[in-house]
C-alpha positions as CSV (number, residue, x, y, z in Angstrom):
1,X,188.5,340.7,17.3
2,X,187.6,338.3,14.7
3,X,188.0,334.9,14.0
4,X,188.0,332.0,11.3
5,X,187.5,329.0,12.9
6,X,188.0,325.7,10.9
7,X,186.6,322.0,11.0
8,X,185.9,318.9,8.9
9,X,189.5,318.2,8.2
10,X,190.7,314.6,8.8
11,X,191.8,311.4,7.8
12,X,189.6,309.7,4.8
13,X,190.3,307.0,2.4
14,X,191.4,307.5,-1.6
15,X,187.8,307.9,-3.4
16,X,186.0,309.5,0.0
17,X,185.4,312.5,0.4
18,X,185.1,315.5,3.1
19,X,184.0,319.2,3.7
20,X,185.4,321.8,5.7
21,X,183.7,324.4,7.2
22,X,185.1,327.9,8.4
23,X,183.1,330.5,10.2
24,X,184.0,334.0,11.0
25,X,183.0,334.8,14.7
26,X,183.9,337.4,17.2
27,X,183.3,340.4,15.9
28,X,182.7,340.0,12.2
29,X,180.1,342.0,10.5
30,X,180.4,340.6,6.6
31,X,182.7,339.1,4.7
32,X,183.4,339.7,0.9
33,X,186.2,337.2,-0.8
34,X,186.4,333.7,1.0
35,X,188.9,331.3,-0.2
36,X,190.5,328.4,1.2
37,X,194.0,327.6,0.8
38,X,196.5,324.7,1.5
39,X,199.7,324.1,2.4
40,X,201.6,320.9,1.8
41,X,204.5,319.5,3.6
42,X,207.6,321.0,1.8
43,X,205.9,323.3,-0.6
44,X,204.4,326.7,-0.6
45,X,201.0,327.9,0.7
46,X,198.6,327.7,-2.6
47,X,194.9,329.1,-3.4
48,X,192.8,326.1,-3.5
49,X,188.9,327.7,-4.2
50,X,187.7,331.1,-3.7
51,X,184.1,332.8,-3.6
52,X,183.0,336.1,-3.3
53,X,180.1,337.6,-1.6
54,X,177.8,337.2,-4.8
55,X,178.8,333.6,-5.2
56,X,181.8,333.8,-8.4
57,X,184.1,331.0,-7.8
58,X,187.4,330.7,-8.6
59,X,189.3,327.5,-8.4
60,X,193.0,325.8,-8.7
61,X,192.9,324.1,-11.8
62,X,194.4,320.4,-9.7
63,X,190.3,320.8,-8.2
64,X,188.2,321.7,-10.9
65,X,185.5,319.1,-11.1
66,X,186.3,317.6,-7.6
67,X,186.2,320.2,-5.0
68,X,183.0,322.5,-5.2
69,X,183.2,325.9,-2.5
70,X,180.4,327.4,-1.1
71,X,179.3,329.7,1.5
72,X,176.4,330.8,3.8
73,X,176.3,334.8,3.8
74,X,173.8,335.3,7.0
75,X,176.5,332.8,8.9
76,X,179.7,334.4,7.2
77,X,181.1,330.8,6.5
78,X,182.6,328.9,3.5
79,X,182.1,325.2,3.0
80,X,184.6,323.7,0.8
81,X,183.6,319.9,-0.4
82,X,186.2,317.4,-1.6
83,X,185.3,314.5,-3.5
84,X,186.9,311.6,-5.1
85,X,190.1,312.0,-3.1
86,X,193.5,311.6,-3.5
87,X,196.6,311.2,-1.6
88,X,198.2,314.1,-3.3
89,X,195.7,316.8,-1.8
90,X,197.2,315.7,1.9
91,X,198.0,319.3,3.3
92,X,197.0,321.9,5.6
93,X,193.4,323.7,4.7
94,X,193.4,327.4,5.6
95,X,190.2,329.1,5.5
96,X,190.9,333.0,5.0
97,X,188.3,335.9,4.3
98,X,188.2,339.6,4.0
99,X,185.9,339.8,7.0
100,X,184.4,343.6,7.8
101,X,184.8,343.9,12.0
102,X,183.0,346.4,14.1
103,X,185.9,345.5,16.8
104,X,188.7,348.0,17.3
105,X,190.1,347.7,14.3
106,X,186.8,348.7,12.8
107,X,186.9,348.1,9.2
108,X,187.9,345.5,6.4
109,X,191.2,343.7,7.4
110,X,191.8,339.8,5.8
111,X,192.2,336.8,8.0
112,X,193.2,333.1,8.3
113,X,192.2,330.1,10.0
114,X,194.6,327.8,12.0
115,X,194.3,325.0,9.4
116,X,192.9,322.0,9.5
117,X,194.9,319.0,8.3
118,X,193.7,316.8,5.8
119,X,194.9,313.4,5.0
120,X,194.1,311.0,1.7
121,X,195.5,307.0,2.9
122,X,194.2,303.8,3.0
């Protein structure tokens, strides 16, 4: 079985910044795309950054030049780091990855994190 398991989210003041870390664990071999999404009250899920194995990054134009996404193959973890923030990126962060398992269900299958909240407010 395989899991993402999230931290860094929390509450931070307009201009500050944080990161959030994911980690696959259980029984995760490799993971190719990593992205991290968010959810914010009322609205729809949306892609926030994604990275693939060789390090291609893809980001939500709202982020570009704020929010820089990174990851650590040998740990099979994505860091996302969130500068100059605003209130408007409050939300739910969900890490999700196409995570190779040698579990059960051997094979490639995608996953998701429980979130992590994340809150911009003086």
């Amino acid at each position: 079985q395989v899991q993402l398991v999230e931290s860094g989210g929390g509450l931070v003041q307009p201009g500050g910044s944080l990161r959030l870390s994911c980690a696959a664990s259980g029984s995760a071999v490799s993971a190719d795309v990593m992205a991290w999404y968010r959810q914010a009250p009322g609205k729809q899920r949306e892609m926030v950054a994604a990275i693939r194995r060789s390090g291609t990054t893809n980001y939500a134009d709202s982020v570009k030049g704020r929010f820089t996404i990174s990851r650590d193959n040998a740990k099979n973890a994505v860091y996302l780091q969130m500068s100059s923030l605003k209130p408007d990126v409050k939300a739910v962060y969900y890490c999700n990855a196409d995570v190779y398992s040698s579990g059960s269900g051997v094979g490639w299958s995608n996953y998701w994190g429980q979130g992590t909240q994340v809150t911009v407010s003086s």
